[in-house]
DSSP file (Angstrom, degrees, kcal/mol; ACC not computed):
  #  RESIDUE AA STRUCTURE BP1 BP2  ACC     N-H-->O    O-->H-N    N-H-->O    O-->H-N    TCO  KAPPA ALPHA  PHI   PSI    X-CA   Y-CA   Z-CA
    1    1 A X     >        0   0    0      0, 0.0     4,-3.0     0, 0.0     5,-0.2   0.000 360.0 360.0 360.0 -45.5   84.9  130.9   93.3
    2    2 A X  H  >  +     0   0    0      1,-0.2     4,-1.5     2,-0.2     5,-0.1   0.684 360.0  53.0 -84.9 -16.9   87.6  131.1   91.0
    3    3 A X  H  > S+     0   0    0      2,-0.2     4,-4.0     3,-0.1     5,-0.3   0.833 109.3  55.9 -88.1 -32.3   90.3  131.3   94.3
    4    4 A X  H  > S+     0   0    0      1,-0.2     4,-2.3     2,-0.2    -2,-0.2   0.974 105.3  46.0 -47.1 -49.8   88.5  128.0   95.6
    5    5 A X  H  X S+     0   0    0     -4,-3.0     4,-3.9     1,-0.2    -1,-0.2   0.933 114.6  52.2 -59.4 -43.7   89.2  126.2   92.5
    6    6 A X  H  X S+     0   0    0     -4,-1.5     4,-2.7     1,-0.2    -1,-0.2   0.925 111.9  44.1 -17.4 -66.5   92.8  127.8   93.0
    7    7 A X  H  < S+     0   0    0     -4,-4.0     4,-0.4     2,-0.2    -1,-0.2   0.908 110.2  51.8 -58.4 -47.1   93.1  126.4   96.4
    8    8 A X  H >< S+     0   0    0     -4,-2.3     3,-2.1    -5,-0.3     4,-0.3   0.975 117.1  48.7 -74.4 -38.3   91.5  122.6   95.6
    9    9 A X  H >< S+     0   0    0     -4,-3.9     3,-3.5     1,-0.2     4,-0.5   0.818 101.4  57.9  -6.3-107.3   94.3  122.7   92.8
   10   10 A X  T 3< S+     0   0    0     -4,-2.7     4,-0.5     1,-0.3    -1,-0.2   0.334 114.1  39.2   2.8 -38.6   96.9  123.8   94.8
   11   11 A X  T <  S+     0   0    0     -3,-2.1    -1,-0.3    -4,-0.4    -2,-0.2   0.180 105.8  59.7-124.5  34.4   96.3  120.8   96.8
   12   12 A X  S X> S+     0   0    0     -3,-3.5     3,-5.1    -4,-0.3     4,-2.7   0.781 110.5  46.9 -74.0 -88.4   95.6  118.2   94.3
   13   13 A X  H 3> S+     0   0    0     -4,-0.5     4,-4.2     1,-0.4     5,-0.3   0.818 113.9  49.7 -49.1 -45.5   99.2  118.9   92.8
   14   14 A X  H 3> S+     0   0    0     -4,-0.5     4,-0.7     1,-0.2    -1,-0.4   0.617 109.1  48.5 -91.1  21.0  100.7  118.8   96.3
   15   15 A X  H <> S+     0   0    0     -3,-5.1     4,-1.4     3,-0.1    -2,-0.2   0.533 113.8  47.4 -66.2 -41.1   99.2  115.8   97.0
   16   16 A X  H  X S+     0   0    0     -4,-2.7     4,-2.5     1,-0.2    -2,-0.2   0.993 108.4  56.3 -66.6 -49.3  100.5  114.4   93.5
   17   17 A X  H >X>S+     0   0    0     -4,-4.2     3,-2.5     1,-0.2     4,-1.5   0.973 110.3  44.4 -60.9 -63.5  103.7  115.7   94.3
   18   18 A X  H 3X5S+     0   0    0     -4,-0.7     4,-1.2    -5,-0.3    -1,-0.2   0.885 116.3  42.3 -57.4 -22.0  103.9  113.6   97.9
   19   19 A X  H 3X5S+     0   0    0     -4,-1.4     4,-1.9     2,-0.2    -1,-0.3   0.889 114.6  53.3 -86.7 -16.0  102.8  110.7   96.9
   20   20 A X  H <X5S+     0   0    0     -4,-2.5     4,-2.1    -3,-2.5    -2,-0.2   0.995 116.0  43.2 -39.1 -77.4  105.2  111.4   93.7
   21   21 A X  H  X5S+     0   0    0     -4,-1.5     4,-1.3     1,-0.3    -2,-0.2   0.903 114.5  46.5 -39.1 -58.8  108.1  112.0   96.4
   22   22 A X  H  X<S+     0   0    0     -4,-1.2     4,-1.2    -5,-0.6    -1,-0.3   0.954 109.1  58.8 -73.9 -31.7  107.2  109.0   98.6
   23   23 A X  H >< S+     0   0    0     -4,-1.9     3,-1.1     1,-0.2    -1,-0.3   0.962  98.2  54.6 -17.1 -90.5  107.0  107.1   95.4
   24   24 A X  H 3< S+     0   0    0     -4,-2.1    -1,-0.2     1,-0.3    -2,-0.2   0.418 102.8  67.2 -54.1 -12.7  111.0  108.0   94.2
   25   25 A X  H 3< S+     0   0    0     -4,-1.3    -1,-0.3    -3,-0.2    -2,-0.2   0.639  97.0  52.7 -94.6 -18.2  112.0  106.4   97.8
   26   26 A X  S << S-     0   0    0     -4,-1.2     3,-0.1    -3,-1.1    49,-0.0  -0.522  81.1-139.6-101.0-160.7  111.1  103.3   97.0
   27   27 A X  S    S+     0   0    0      1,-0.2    93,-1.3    -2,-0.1     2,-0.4   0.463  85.1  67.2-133.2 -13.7  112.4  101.5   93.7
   28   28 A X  B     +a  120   0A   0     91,-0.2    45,-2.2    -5,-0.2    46,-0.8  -0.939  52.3 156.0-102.3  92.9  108.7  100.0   93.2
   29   29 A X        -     0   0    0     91,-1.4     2,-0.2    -2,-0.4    42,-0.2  -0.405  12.0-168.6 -65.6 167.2  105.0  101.2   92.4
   30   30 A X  B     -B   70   0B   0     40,-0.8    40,-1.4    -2,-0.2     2,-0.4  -0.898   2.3-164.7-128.7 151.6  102.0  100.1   91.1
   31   31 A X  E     -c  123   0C   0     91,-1.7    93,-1.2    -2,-0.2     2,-0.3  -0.923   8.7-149.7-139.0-161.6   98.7  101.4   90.0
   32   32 A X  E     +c  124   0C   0     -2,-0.4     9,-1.0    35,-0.3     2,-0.2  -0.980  17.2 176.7-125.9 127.2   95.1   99.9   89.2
   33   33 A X        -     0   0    0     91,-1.2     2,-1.2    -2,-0.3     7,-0.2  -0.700  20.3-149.7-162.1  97.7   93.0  101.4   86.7
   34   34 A X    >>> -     0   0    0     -2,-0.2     4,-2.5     5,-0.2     3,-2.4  -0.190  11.6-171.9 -85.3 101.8   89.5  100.0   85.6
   35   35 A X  T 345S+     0   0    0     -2,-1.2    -1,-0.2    91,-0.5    92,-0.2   0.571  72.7  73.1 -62.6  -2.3   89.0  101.0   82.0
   36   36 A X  T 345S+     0   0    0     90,-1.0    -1,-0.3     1,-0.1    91,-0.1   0.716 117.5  15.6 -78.4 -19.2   85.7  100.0   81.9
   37   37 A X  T <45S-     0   0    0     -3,-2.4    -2,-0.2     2,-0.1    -1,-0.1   0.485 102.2-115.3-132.0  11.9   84.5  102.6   83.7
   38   38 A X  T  <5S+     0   0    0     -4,-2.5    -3,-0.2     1,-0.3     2,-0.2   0.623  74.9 117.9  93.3  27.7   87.7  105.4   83.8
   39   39 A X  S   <S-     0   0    0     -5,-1.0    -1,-0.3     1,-0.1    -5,-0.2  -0.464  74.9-101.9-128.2-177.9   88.2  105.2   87.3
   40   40 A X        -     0   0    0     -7,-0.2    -7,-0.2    -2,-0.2     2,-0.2  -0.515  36.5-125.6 -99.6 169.2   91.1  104.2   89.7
   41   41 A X    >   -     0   0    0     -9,-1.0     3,-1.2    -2,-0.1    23,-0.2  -0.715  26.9-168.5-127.3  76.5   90.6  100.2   91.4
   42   42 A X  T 3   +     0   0    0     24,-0.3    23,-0.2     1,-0.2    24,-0.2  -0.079  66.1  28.2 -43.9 166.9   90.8  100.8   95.3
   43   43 A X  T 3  S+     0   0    0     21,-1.1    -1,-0.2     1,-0.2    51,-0.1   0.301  70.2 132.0  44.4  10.4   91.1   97.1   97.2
   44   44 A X    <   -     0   0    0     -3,-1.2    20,-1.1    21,-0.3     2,-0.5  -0.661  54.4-137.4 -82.4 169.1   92.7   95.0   94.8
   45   45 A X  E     -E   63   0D   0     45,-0.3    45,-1.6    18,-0.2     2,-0.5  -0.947  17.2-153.5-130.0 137.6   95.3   93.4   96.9
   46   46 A X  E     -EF  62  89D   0     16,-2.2    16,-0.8    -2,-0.5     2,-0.4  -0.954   8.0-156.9-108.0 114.1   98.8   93.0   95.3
   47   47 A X  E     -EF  61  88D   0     41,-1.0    41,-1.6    -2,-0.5     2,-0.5  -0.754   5.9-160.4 -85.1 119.6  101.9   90.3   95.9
   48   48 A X  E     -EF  60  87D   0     12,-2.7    11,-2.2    -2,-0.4    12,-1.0  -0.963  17.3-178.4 -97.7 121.9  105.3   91.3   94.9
   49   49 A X  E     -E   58   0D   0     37,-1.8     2,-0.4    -2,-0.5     9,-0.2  -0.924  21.1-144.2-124.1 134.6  107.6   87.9   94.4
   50   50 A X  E     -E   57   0D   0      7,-1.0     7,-1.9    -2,-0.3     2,-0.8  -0.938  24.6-120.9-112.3 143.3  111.3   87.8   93.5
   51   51 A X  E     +E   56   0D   0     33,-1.7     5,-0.2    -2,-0.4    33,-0.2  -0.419  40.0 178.8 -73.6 118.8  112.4   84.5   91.1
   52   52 A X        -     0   0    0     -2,-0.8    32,-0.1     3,-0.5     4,-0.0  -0.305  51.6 -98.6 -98.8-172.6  115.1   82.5   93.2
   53   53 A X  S    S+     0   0    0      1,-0.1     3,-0.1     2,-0.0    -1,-0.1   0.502 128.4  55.6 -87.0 -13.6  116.9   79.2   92.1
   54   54 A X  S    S-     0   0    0      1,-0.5     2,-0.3     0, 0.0    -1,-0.1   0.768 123.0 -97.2 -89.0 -28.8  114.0   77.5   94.6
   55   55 A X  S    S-     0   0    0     -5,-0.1     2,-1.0     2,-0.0    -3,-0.5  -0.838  76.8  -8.7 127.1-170.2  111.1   79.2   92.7
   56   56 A X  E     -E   51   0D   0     -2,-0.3    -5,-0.2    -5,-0.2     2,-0.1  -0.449  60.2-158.6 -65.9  92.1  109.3   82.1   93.5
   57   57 A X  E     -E   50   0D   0     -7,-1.9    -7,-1.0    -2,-1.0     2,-0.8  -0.154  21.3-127.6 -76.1 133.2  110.1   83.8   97.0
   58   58 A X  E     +E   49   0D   0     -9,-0.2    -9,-0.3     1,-0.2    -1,-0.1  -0.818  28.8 176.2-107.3 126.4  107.5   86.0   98.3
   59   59 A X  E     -     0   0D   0    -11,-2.2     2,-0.3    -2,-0.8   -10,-0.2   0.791  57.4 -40.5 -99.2 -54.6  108.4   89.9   99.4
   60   60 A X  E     -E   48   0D   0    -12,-1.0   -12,-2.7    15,-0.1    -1,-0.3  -0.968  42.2-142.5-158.3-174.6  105.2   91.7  100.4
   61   61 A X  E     +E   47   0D   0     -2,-0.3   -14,-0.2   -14,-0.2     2,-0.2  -0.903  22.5 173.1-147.8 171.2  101.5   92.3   99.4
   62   62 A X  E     -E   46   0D   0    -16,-0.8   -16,-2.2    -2,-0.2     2,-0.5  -0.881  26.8-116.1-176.4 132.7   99.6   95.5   99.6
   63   63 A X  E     -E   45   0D   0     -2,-0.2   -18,-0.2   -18,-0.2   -20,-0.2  -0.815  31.8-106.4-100.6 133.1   96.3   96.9   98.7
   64   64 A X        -     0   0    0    -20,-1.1   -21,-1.1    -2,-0.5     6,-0.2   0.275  39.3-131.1 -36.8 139.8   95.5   99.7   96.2
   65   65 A X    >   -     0   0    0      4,-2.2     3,-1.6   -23,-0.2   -21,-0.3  -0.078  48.9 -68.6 -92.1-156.3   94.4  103.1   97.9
   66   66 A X  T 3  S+     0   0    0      1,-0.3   -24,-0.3   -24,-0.2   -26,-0.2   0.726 136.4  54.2 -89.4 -24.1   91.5  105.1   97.1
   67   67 A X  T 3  S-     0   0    0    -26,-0.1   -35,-0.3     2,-0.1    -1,-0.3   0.155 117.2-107.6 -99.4  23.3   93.5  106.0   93.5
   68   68 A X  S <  S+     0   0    0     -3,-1.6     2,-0.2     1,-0.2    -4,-0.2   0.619  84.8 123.2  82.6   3.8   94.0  102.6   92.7
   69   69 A X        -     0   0    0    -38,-0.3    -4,-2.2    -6,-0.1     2,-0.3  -0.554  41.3-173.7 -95.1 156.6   97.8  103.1   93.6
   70   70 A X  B     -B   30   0B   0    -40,-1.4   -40,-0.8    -2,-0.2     3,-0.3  -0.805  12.8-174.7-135.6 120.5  100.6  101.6   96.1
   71   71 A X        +     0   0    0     -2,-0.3   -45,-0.2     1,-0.2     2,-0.1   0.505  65.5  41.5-124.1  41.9  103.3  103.3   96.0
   72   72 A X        +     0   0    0    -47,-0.1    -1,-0.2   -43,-0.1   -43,-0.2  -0.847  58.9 145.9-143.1  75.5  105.8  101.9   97.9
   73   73 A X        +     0   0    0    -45,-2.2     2,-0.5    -3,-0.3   -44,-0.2   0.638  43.8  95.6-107.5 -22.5  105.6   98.2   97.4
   74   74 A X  S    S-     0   0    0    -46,-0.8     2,-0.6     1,-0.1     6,-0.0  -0.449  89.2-104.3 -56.7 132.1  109.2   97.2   97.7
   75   75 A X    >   -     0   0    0     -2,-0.5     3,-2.7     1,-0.1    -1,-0.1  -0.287  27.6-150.9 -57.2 110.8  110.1   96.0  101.3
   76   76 A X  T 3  S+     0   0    0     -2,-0.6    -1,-0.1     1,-0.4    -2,-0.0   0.692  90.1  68.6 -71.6  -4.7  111.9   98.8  102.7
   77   77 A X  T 3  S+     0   0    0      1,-0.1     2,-0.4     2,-0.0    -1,-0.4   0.692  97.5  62.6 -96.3 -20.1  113.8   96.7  104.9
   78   78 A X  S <  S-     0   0    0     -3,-2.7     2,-0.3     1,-0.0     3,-0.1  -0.879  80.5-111.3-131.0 155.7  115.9   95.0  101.7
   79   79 A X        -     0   0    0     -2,-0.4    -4,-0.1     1,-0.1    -3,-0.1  -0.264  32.4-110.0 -79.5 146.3  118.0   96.2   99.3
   80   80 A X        +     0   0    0     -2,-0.3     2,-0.3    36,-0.0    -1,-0.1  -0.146  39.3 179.2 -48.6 128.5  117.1   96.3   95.5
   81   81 A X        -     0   0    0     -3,-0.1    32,-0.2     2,-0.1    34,-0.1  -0.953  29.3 -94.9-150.7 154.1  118.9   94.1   94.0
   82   82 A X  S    S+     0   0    0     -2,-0.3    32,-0.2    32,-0.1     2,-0.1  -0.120  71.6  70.7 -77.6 161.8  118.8   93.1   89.6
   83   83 A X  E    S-H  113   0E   0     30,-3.9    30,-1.0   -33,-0.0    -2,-0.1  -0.421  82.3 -25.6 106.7 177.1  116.7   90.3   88.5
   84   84 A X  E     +H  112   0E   0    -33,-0.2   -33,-1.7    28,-0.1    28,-0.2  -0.023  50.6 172.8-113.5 141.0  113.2   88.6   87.7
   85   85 A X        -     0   0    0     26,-3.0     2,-0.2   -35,-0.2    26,-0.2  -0.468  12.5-166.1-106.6-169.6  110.0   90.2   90.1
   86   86 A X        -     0   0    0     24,-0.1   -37,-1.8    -2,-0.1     2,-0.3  -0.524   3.8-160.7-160.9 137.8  106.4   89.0   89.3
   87   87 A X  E     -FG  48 109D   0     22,-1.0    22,-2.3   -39,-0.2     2,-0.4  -0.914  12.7-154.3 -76.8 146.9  103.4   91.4   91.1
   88   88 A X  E     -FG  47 108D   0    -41,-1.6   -41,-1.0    -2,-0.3     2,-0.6  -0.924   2.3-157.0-113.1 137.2  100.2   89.2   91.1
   89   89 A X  E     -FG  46 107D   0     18,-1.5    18,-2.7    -2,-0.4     2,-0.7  -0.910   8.9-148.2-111.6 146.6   97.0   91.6   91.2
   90   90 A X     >  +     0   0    0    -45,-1.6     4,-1.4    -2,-0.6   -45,-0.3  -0.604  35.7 159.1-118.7  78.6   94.2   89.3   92.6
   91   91 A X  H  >  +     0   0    0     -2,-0.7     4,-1.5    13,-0.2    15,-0.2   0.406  60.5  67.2 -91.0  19.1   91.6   91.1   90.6
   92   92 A X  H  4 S+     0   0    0     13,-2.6     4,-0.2     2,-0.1    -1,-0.2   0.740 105.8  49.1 -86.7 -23.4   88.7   87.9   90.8
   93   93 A X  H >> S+     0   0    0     12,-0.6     3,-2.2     2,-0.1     4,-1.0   0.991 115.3  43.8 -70.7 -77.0   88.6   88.9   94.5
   94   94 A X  H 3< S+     0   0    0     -4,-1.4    -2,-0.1     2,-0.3    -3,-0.1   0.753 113.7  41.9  31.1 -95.1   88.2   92.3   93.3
   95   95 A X  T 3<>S+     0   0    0     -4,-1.5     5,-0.9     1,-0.2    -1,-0.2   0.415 112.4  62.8 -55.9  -4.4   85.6   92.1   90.5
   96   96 A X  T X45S+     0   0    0     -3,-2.2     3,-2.6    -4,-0.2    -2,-0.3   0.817 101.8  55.8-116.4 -59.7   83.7   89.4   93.3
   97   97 A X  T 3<5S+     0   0    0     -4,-1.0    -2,-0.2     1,-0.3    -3,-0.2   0.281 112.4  39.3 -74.0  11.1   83.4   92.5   95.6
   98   98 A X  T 3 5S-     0   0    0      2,-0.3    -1,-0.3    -5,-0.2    -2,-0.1  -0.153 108.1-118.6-150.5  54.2   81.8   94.3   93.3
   99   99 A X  T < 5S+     0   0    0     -3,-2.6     2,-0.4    -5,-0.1    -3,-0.2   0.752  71.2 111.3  42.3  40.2   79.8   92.2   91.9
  100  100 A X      < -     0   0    0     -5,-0.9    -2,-0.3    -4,-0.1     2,-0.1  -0.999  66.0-108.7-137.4 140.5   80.5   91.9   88.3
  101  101 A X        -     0   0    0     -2,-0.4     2,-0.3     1,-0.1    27,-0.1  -0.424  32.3-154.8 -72.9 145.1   82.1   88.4   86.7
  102  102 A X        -     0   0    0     -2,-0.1    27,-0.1   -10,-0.1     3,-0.1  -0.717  26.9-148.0-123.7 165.4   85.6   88.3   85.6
  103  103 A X  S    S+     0   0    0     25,-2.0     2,-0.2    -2,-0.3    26,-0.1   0.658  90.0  61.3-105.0 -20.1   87.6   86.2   83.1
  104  104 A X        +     0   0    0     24,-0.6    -1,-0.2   -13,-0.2   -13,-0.2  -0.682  47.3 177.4-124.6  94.5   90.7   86.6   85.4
  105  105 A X  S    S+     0   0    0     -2,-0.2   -13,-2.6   -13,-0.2   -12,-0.6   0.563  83.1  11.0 -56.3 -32.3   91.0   85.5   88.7
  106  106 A X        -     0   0    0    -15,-0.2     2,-0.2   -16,-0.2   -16,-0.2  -0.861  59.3-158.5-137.8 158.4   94.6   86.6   89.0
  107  107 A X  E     -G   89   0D   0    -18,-2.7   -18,-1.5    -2,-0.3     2,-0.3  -0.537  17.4-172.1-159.1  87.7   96.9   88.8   86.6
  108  108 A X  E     -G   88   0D   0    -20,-0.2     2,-0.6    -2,-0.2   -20,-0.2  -0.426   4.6-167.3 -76.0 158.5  100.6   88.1   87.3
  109  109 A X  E     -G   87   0D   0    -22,-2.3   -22,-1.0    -2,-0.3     2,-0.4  -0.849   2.5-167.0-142.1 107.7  103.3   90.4   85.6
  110  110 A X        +     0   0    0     -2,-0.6     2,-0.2   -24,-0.3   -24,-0.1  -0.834  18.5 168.3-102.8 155.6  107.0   89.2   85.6
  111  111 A X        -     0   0    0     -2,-0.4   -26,-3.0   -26,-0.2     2,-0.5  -0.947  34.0-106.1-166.2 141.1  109.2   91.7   84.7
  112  112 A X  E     -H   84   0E   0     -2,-0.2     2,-0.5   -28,-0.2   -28,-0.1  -0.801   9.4-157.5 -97.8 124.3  112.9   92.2   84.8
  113  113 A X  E     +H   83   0E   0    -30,-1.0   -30,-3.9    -2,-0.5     3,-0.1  -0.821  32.7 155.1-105.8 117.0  114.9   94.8   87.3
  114  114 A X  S    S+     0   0    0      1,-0.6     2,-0.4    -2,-0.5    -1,-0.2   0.704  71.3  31.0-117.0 -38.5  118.3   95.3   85.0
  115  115 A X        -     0   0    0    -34,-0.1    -1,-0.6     3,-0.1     3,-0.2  -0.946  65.6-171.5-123.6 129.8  119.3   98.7   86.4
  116  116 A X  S    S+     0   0    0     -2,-0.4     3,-0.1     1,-0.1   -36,-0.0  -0.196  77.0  78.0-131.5  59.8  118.3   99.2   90.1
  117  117 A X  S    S+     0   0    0    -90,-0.0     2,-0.4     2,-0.0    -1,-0.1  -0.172  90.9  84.3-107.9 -13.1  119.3  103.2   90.2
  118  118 A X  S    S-     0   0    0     -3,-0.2     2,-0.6   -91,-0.0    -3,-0.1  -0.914  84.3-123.7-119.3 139.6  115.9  103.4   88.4
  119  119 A X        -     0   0    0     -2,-0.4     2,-0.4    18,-0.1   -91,-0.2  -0.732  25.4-145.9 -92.8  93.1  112.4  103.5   89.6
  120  120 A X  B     -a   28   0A   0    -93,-1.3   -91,-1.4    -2,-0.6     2,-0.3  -0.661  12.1-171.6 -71.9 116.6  109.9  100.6   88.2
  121  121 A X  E     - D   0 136C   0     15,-1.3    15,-1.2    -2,-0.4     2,-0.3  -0.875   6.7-170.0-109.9 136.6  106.3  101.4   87.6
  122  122 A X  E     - D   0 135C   0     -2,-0.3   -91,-1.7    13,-0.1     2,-0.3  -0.803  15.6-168.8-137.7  98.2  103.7   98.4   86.6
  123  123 A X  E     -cD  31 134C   0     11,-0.9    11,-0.9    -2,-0.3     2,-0.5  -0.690   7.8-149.5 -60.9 131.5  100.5  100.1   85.6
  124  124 A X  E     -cD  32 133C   0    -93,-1.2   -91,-1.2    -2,-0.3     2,-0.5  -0.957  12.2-173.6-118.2 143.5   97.0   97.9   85.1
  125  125 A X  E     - D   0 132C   0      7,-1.7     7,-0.8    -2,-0.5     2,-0.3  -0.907  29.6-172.6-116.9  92.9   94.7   99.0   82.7
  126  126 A X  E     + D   0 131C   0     -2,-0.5   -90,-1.0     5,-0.2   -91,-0.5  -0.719  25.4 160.9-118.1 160.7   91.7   96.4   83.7
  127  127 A X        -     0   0    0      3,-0.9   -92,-0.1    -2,-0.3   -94,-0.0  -0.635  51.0 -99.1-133.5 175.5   88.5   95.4   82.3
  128  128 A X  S    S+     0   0    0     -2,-0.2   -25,-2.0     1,-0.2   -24,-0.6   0.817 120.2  23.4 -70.7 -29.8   86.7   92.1   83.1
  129  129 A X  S    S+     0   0    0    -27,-0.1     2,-0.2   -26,-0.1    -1,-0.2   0.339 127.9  37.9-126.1   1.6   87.5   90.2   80.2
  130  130 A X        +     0   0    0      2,-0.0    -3,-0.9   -26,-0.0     2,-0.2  -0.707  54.2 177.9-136.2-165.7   90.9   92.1   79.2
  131  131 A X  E     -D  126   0C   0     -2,-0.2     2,-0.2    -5,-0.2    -5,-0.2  -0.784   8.0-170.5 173.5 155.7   93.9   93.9   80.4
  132  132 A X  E     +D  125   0C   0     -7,-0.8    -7,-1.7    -2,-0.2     2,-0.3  -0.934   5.6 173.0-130.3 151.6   96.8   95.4   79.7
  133  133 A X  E     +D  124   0C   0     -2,-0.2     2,-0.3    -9,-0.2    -9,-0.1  -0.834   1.5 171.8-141.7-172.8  100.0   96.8   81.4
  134  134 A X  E     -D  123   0C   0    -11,-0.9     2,-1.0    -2,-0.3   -11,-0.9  -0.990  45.6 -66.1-168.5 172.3  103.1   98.3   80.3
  135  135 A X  E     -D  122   0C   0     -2,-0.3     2,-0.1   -13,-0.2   -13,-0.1  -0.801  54.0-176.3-101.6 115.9  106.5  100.2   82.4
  136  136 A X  E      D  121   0C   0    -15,-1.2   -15,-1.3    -2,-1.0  -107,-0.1  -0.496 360.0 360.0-104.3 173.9  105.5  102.9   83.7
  137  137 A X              0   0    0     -2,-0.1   -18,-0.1   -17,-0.1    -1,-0.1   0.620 360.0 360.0-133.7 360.0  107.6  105.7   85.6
């Protein structure tokens, strides 16, 4: 028993590690994380936008895997470059598909890219009626 438990380790951590890895090639993450019930948030679908002199240009979208993660949401096709982002999580689509009422249909987060040598994490820590997020790494 005690080498199974070994083993599922063993490939927990290298799982963490690749998605770590695959992570550190892009300059962008996110993750989802429903605090009402301790669990990761699979399916929300996420928009990354960069602020232009026109308004807000939009870069890609992507939906949360089965650990509530994407972790490669920068467009791999353009270079990083400093200045204002926004991801929009569209958690009323979300909270709709699983049947429980929300207070927020949408939960953008602008944020500023000052150093782009550096990896940007935007954790959400959501509930129906709250939220919080913060830069994470």
């Amino acid at each position: 028993m005690k080498k199974i438990l070994t083993s599922v380790a063993a490939g927990i951590a290298l799982s963490s590690a690749a998605a770590t890895a695959m992570a550190a090639d892009n300059p962008l993450s996110v993750h989802v994380l429903n605090i009402q019930n301790g669990q990761p948030s699979p399916g929300v679908e996420v928009e990354l936008e960069r602020r232009t002199d026109a308004g807000w240009e939009s870069m890609a979208t992507a939906t949360t895997d089965e650990a509530g993660r994407i972790n490669a949401l920068y467009p791999e096709d353009e270079a990083f470059e400093a200045g204002v982002y926004r991801v929009t999580f569209e958690t009323g689509e979300w909270f709709a598909e699983h049947d429980t009422a929300t207070f927020f249909p949408e939960i953008p987060v602008p944020f500023q890219v000052e150093n782009t040598e550096q990896h940007y994490h935007v954790p959400l820590l959501l509930s129906p009626y709250g939220y919080s997020t913060y830069r994470g790494n």
